[in-house]
NUTOR-385935 format. One record per residue: x, y, z of N, C-alpha, C in turn; residue in three letters. Coordinates in steps of 0.1 Angstrom, whole numbers, always signed. Each point is the difference from the previous one (the first is absolute). Layout:
+--------+---------+-------+---------+----------+-------+--------+---------+-------+------+
: n_east : n_north :  n_up : ca_east : ca_north : ca_up : c_east : c_north :  c_up : type :
+--------+---------+-------+---------+----------+-------+--------+---------+-------+------+
:      X :       Y :     Z :       X :        Y :     Z :      X :       Y :     Z :  ALA :
...
+--------+---------+-------+---------+----------+-------+--------+---------+-------+------+
//
This chain:
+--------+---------+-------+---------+----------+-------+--------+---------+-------+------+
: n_east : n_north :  n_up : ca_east : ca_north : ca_up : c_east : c_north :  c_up : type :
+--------+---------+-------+---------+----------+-------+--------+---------+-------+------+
:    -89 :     +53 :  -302 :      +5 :      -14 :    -1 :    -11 :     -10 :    +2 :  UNK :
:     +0 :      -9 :    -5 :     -17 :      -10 :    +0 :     +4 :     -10 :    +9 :  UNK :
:    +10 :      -1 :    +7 :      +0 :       -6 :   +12 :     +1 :      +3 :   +11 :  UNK :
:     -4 :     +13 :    -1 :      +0 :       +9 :   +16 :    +14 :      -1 :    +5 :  UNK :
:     -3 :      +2 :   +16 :     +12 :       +2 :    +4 :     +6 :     -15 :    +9 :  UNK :
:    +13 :      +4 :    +3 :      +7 :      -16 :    +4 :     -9 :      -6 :   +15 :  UNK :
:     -6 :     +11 :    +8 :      -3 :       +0 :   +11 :    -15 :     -10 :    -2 :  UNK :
:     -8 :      +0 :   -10 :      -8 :       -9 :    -2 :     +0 :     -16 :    +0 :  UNK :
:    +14 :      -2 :    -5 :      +3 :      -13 :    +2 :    +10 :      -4 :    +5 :  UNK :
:     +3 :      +7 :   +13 :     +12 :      -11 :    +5 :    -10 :      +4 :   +18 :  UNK :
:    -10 :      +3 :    +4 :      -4 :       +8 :   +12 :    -14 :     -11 :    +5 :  UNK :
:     -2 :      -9 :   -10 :     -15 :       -7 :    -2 :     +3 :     -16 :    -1 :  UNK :
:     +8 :      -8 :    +7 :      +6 :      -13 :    -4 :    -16 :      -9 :    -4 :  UNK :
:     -5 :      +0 :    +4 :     -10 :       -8 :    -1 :    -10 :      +4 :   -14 :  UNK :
:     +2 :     +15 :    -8 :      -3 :       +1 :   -12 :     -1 :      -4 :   -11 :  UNK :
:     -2 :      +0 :    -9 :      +5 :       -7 :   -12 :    +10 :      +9 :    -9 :  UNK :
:     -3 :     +17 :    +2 :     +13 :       +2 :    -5 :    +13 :      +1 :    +6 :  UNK :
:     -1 :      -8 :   +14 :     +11 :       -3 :   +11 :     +8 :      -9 :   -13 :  UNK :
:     -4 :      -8 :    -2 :      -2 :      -13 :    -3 :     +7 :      +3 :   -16 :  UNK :
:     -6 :      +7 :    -4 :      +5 :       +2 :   -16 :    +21 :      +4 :    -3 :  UNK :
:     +2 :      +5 :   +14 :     +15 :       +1 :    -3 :     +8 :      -8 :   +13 :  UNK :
:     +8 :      -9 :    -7 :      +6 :       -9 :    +2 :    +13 :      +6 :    +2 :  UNK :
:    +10 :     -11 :    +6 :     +13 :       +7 :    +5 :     +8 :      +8 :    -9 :  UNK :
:     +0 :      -7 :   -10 :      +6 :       +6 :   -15 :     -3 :     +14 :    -7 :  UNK :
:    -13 :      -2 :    +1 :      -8 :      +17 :    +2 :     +7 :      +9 :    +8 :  UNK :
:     -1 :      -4 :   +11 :      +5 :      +12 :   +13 :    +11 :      -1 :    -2 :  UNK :
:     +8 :      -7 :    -5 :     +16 :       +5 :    +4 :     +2 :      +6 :   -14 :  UNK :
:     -4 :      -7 :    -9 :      -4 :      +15 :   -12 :     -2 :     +12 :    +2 :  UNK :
:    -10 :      +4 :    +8 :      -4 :      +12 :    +0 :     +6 :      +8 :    +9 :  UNK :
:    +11 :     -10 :   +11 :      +8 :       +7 :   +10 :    +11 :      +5 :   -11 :  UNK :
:     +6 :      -4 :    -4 :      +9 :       +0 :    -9 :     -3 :     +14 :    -8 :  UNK :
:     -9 :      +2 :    -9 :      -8 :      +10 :    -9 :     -5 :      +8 :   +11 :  UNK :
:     -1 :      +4 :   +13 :      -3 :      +10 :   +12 :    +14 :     +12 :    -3 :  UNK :
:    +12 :      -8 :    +7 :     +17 :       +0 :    -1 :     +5 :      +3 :    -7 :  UNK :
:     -6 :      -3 :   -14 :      +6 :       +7 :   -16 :     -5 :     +15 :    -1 :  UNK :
:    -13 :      +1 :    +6 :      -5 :      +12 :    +1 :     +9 :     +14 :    +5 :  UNK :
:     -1 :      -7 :   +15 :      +6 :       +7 :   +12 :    +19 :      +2 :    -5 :  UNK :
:     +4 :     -10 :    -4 :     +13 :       +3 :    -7 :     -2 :     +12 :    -5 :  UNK :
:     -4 :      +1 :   -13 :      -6 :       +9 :    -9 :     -2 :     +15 :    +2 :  UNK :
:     -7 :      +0 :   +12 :      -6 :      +12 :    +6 :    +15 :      +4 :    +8 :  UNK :
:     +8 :      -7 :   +10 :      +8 :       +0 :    +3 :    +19 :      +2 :    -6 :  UNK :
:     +0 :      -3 :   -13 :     +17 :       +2 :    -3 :    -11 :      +3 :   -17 :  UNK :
:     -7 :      -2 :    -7 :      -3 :       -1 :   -12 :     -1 :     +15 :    -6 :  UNK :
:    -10 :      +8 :   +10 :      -5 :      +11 :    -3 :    +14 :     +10 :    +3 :  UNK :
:     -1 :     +11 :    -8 :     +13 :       +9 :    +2 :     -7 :     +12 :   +14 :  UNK :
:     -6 :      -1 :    +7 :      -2 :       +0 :   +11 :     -7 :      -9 :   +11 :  UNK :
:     +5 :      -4 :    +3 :      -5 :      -12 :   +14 :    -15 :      -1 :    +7 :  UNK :
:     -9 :      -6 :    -3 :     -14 :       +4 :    +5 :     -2 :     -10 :   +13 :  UNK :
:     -7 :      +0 :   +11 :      -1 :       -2 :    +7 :    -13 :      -7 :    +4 :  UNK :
:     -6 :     -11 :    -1 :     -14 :       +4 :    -3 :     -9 :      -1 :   +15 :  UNK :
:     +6 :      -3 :   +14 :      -9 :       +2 :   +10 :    -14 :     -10 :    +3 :  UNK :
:     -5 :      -1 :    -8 :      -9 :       -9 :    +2 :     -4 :     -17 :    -9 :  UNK :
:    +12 :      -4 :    +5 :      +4 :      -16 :   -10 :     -9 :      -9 :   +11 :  UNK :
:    -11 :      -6 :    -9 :      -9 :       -6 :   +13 :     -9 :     -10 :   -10 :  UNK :
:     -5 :     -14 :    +0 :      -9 :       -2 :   -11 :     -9 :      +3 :    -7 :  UNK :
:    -11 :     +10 :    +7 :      -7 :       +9 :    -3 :     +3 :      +8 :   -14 :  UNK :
:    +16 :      +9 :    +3 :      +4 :       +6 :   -12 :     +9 :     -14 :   -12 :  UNK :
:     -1 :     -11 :    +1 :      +3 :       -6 :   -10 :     -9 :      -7 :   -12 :  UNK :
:     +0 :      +4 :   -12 :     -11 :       +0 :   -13 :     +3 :     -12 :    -4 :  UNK :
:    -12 :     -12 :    -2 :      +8 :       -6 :   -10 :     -5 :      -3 :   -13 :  UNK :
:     +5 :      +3 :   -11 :      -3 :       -6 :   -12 :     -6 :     -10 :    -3 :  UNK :
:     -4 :      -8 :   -13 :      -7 :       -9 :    -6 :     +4 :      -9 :    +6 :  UNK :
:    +14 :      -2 :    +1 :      +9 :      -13 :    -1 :     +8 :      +0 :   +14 :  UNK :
:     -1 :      +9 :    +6 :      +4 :       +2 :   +13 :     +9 :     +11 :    +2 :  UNK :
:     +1 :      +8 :    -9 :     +13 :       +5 :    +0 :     -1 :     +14 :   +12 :  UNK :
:     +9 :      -1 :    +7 :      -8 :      +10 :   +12 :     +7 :     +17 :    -5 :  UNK :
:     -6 :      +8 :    +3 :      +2 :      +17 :    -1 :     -1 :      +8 :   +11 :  UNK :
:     +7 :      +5 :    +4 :      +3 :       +7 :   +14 :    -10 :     +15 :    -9 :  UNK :
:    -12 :      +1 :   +13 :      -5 :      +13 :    +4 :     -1 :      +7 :    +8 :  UNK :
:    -10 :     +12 :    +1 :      -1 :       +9 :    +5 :    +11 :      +6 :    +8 :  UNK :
:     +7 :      +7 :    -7 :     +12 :      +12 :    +0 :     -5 :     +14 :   +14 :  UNK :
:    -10 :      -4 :    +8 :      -3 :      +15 :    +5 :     +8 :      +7 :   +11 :  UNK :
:     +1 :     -15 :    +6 :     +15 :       +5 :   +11 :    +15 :      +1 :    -3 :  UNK :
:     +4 :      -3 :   -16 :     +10 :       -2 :    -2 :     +8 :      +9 :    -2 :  UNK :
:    +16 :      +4 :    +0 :      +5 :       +9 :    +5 :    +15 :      +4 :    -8 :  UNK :
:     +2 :      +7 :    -9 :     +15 :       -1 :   -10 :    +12 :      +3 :   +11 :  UNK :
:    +11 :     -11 :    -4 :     +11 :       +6 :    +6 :    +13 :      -3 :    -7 :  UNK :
:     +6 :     +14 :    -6 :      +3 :       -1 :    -7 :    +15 :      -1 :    -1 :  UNK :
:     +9 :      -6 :   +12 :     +16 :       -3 :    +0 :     -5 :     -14 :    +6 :  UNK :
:     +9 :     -11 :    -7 :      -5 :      -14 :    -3 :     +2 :      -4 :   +14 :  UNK :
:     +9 :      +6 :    +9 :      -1 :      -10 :   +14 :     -2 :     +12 :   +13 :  UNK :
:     -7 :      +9 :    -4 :      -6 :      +13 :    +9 :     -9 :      -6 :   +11 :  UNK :
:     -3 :      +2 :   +11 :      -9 :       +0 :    +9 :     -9 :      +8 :    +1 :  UNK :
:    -11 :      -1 :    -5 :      -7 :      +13 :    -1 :    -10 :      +8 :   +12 :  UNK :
:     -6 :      +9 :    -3 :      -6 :       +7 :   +17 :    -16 :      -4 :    -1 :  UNK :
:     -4 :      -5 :   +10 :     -13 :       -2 :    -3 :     -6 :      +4 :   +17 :  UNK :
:    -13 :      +5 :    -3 :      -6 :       +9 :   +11 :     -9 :      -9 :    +2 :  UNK :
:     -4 :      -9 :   +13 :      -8 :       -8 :    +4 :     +0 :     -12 :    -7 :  UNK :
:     -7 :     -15 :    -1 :      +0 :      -12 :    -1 :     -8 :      +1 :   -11 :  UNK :
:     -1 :      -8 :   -14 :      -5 :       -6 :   -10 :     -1 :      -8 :    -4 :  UNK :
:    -11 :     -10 :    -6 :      -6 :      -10 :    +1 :    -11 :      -9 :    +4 :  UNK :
:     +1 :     -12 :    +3 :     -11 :      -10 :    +1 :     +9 :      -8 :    +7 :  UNK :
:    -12 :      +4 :   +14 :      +5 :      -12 :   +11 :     +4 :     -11 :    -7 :  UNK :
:    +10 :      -7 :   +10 :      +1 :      -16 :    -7 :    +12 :      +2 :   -10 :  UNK :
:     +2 :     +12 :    -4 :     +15 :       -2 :    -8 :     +8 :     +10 :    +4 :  UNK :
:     -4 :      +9 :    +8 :      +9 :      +12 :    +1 :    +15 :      -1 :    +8 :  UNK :
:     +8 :      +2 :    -9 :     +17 :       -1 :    +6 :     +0 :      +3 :   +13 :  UNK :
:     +7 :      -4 :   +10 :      -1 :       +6 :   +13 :    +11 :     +11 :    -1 :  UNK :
:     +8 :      +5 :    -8 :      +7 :      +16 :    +0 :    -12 :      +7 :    -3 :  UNK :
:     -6 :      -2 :   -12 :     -16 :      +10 :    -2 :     -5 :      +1 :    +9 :  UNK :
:     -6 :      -8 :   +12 :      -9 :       +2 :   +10 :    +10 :      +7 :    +7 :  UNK :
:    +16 :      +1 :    +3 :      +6 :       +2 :   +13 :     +7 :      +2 :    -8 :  UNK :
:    +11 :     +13 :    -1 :     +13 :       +3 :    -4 :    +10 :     -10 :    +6 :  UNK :
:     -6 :      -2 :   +17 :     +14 :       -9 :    +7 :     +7 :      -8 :    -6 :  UNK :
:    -10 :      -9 :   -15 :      +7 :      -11 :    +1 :     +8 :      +4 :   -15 :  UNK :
:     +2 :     +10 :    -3 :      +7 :       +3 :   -14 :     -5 :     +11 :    -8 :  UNK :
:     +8 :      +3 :    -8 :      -1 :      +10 :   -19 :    -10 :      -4 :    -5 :  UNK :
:    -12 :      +6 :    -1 :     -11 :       -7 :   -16 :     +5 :      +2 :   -11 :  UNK :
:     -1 :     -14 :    -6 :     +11 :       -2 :   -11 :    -15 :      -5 :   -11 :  UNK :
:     +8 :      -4 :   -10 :      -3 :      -13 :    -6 :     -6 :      -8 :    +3 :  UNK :
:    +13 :      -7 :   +13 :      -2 :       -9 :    +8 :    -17 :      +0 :    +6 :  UNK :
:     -6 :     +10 :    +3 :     -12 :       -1 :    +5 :    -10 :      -5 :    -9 :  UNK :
:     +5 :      +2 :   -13 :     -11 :      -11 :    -8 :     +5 :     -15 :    +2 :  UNK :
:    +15 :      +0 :    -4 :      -3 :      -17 :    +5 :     -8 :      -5 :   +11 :  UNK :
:     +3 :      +4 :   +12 :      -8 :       -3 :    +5 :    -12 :      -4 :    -1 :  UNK :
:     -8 :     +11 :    -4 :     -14 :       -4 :    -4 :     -3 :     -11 :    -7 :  UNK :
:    +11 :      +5 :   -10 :      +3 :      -13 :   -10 :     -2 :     -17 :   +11 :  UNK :
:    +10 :      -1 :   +10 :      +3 :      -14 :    +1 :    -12 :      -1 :   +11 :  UNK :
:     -7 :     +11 :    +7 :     -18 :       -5 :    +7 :     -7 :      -5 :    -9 :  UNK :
:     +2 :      +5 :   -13 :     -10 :       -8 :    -8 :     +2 :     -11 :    -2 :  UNK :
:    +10 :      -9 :    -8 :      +6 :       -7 :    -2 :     -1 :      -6 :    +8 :  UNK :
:     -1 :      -4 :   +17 :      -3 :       -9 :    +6 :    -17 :      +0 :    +4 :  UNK :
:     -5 :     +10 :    -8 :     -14 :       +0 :    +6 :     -6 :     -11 :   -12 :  UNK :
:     +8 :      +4 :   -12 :      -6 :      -10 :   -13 :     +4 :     -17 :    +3 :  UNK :
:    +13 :      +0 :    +3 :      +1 :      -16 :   +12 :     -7 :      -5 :    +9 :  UNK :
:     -3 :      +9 :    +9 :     -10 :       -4 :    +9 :    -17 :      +2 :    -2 :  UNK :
:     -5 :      +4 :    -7 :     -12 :       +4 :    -6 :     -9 :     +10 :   +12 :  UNK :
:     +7 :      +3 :    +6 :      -7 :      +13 :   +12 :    +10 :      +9 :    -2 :  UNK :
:    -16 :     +11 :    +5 :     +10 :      +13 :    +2 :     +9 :      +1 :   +16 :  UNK :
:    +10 :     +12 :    -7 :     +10 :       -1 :   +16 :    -10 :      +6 :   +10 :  UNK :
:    -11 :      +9 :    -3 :      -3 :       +9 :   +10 :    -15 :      -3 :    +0 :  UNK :
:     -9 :      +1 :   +13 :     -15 :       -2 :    -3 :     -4 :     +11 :   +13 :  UNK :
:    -11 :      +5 :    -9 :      -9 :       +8 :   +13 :     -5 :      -6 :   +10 :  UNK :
:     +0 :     -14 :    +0 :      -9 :      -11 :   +13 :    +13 :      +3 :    +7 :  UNK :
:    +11 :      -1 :    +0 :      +6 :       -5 :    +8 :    +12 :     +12 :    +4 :  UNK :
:     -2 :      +4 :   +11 :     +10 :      +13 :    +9 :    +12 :      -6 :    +0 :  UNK :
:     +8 :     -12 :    +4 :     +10 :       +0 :    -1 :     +9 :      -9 :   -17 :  UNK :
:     +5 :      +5 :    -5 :      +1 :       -5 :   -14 :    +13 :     -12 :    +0 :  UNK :
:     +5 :      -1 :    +9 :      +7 :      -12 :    +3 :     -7 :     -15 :    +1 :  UNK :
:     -9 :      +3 :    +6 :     -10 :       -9 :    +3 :     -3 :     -10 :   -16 :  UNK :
:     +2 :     +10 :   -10 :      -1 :       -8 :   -18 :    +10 :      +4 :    -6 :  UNK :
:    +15 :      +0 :    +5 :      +9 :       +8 :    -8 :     +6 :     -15 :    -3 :  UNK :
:     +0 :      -2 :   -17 :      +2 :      -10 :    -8 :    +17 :      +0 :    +1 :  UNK :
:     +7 :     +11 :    -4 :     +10 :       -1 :    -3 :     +9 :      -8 :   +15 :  UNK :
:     -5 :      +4 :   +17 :      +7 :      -10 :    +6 :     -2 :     -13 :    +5 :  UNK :
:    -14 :      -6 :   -10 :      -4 :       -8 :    +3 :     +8 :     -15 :   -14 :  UNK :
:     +3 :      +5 :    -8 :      +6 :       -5 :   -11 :    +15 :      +2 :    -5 :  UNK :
:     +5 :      +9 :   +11 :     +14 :       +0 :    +0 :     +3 :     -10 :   +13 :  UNK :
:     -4 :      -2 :    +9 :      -1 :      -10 :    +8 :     -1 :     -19 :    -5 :  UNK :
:     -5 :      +1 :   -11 :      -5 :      -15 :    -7 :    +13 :      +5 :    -7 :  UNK :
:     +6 :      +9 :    -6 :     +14 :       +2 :   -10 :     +8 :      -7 :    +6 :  UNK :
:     +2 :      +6 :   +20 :     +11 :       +2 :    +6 :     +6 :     -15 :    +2 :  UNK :
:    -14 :      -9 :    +4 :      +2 :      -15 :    +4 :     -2 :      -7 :   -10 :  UNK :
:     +0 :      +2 :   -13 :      +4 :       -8 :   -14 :    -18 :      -8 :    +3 :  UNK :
:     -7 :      +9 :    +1 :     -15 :      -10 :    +3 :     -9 :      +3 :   -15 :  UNK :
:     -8 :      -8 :    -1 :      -9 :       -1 :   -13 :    -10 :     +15 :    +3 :  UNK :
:     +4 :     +10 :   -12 :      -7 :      +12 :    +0 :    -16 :      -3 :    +3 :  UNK :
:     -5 :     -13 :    -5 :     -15 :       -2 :    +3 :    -11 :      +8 :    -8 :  UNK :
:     +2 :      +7 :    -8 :      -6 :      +13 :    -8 :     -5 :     -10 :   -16 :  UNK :
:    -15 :      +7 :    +2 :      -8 :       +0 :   -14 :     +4 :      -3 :   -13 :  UNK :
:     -3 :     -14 :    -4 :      +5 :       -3 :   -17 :    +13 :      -1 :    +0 :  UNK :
:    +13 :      -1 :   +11 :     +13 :       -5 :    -1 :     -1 :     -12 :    -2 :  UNK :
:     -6 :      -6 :   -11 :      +5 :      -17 :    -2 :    +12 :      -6 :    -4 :  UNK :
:     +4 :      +8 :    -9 :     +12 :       -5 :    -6 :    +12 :     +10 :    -1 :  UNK :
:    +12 :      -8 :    -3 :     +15 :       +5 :    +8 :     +5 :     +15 :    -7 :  UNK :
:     -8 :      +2 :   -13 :      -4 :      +15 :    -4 :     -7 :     +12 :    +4 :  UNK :
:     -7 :      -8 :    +4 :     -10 :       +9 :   +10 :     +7 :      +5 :   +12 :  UNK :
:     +4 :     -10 :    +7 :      +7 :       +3 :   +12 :    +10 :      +6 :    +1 :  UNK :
:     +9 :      +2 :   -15 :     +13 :       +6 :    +2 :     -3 :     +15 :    -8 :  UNK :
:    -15 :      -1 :   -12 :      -2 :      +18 :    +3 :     -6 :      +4 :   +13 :  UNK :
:     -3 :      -6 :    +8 :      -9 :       +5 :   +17 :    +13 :      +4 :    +3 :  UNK :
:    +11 :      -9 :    +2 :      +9 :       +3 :   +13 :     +9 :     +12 :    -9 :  UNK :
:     -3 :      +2 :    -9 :     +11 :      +10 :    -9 :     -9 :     +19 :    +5 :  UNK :
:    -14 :      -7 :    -2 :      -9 :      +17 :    +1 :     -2 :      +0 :   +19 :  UNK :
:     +7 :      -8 :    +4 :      -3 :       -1 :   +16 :    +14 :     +11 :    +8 :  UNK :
:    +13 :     -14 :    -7 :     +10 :       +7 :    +2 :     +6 :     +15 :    -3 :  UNK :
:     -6 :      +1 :   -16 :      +4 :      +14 :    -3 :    -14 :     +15 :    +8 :  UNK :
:    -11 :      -2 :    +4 :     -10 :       +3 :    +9 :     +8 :      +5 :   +13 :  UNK :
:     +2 :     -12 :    +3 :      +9 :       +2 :   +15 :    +17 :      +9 :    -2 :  UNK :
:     +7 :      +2 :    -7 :     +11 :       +4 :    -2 :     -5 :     +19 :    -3 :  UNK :
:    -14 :      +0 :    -9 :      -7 :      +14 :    -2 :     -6 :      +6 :   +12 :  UNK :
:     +0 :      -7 :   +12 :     -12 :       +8 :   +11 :    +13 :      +1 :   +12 :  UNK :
:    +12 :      +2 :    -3 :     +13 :       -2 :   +11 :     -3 :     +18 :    +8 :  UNK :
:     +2 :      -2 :   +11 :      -8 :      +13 :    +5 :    +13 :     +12 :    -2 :  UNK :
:    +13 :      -5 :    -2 :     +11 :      +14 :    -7 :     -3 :      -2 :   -17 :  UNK :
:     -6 :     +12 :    -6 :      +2 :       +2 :    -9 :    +14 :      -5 :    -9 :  UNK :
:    +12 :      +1 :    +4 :     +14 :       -3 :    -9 :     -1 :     -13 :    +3 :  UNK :
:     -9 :     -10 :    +9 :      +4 :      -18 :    -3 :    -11 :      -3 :   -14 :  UNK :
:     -8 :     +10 :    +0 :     -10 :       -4 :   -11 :     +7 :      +0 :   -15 :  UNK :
:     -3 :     -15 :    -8 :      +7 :       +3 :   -14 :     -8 :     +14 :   -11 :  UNK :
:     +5 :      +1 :    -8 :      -4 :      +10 :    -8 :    -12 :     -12 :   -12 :  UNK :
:     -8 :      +9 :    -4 :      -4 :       -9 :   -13 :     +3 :      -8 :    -5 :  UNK :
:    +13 :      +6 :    -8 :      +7 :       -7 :   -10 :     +7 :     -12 :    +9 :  UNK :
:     +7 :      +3 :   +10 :      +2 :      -14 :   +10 :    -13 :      -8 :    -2 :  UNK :
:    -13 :      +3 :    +4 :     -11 :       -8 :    +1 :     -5 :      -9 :    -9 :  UNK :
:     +4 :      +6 :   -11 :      -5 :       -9 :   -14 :    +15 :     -11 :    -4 :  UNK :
:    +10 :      +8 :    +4 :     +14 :      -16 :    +0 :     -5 :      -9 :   +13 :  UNK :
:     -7 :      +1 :   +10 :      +0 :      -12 :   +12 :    -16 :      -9 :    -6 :  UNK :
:     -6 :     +10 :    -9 :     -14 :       -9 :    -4 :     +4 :      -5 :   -14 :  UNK :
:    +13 :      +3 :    -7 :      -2 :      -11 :   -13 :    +15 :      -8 :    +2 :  UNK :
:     +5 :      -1 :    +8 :      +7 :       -6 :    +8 :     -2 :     -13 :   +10 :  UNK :
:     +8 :     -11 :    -1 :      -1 :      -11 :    +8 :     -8 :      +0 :   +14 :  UNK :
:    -13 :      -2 :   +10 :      -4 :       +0 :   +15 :    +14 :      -4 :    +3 :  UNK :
:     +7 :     -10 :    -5 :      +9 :       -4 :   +13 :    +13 :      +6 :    +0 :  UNK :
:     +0 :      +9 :    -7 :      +9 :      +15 :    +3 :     +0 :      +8 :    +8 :  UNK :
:    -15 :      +0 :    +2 :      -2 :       +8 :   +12 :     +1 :      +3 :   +12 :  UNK :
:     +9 :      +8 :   +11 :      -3 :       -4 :    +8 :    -13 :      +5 :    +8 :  UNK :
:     -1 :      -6 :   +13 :     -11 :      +10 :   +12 :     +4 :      +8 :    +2 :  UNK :
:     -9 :     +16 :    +4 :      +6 :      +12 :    +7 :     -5 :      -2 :   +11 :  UNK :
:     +7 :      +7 :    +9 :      -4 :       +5 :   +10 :    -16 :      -2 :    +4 :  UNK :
:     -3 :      -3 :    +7 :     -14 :       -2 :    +8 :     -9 :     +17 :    -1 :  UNK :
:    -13 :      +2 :   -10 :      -3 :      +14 :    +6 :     +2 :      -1 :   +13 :  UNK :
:     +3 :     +18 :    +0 :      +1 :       +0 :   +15 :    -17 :     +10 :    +5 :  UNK :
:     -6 :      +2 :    -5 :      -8 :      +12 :    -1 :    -14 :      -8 :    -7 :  UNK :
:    -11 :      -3 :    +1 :     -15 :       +4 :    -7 :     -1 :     +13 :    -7 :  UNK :
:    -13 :      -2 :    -4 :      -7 :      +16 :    -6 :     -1 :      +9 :   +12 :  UNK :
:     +3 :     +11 :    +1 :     -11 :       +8 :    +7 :    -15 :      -5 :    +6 :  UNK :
:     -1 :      +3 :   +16 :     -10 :      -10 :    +4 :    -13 :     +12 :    -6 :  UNK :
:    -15 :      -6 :    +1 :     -10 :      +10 :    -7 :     +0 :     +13 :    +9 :  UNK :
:     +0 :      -2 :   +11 :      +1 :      +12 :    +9 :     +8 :     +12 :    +1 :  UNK :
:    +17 :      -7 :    -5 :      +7 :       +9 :    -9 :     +1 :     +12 :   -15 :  UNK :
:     -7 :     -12 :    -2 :      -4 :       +6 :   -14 :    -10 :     +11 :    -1 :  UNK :
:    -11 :      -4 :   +11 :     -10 :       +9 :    -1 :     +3 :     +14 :    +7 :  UNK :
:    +11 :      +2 :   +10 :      +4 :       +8 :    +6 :    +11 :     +11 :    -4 :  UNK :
:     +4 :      -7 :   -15 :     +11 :       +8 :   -11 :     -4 :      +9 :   -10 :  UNK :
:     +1 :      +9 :    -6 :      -1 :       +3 :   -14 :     +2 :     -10 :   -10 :  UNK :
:    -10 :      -8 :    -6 :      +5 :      -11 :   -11 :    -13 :      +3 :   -11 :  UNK :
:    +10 :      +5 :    -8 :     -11 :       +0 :   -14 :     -3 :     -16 :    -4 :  UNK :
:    -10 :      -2 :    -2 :      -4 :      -15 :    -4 :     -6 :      +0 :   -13 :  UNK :
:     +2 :      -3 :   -11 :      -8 :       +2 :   -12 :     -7 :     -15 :    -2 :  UNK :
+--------+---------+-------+---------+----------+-------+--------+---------+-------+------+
//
């Protein structure tokens, strides 16, 4: 793809290919992420799984059009609402479901790609990543409850290139549906095809979820787990 990957321009605000996609872009390409993951998820006559949904593996085309890669952790499951068995934690810090890291908190589903799905999705909002090696505790930069907090008190999101009342209402659309994908029970999380009705759907339909309750995995965790990282 001759635009590399999505992780090039939403991670560099001060760049110039920061700069080259505009809100309209991103909530495009959120959108075309979703259609993917649908896809992989109810399209295919077996259910794929892909484990590592992160900007890194998203391609984009000429024109933006983004393409979900590298399939290496990904995993067939083949009865449409099965839980499937997985032996140790998979992925890339910063998106990993917390049932994947920890059975406690649920079934690895599907659900575990949304997830990933909606870390991204507020990482493309906030133009940082959820997770950094400088910093041991990841709360300390965790965007998602730093911007559900400006949701909670109806306060001005404050975020890059929201000028106008378009802008603002695809931010609060890829913010809200973000936050509704990282719900730490797997069954509050919508499915795909939910995800793409709340993004071409009215913002002021929406409501707020629940407050995450949970961050990523702190680094210390992660490094103490079995986690394939590709």
């Amino acid at each position: 793809m001759c635009n590399g990957s999505l992780d090039k321009f939403i991670h560099d605000r001060g760049s110039l290919k920061y700069r080259q996609l505009g809100w309209d872009a991103l909530y495009q390409i959120t959108i075309g992420i979703a259609q993917g993951l649908e896809y992989l998820h109810r399209g295919c006559n077996t259910r794929i799984l892909h484990f590592d949904i992160k900007p890194h593996n998203i391609l984009l085309s000429e024109d933006f059009c983004p393409k979900i890669s590298d399939f290496g952790l990904a995993k067939l499951c083949p009865q449409k609402e099965s839980i499937i068995s997985l032996f140790g934690a998979r992925g890339t810090p910063g998106y990993i479901a917390p049932e994947v890291f920890s059975r406690n908190f649920g079934g690895v589903s599907h659900k575990s790609d949304v997830y990933s799905y909606g870390m991204m999705v507020l990482e493309m909002v906030g133009g940082k990543k959820n997770i950094s090696v400088e910093v041991d505790h990841t709360s300390e930069i965790y965007f998602p409850h730093w911007v559900y907090n400006r949701l909670e008190l109806d306060e001005e999101l404050g975020l890059h290139g929201t000028t106008d009342d378009e802008a603002n209402s695809s931010a609060r659309k890829m913010i809200i549906v973000g936050l509704w994908c990282i719900q730490t029970d797997p069954s509050h999380r919508p499915s795909m095809s939910r995800v793409l009705d709340m993004l071409e759907g009215s913002s002021e339909s929406l409501l707020i979820p629940p407050k995450p309750f949970l961050s990523s995995p702190s680094r210390a965790s992660v490094d103490s787990c079995t986690t394939l990282v590709s």
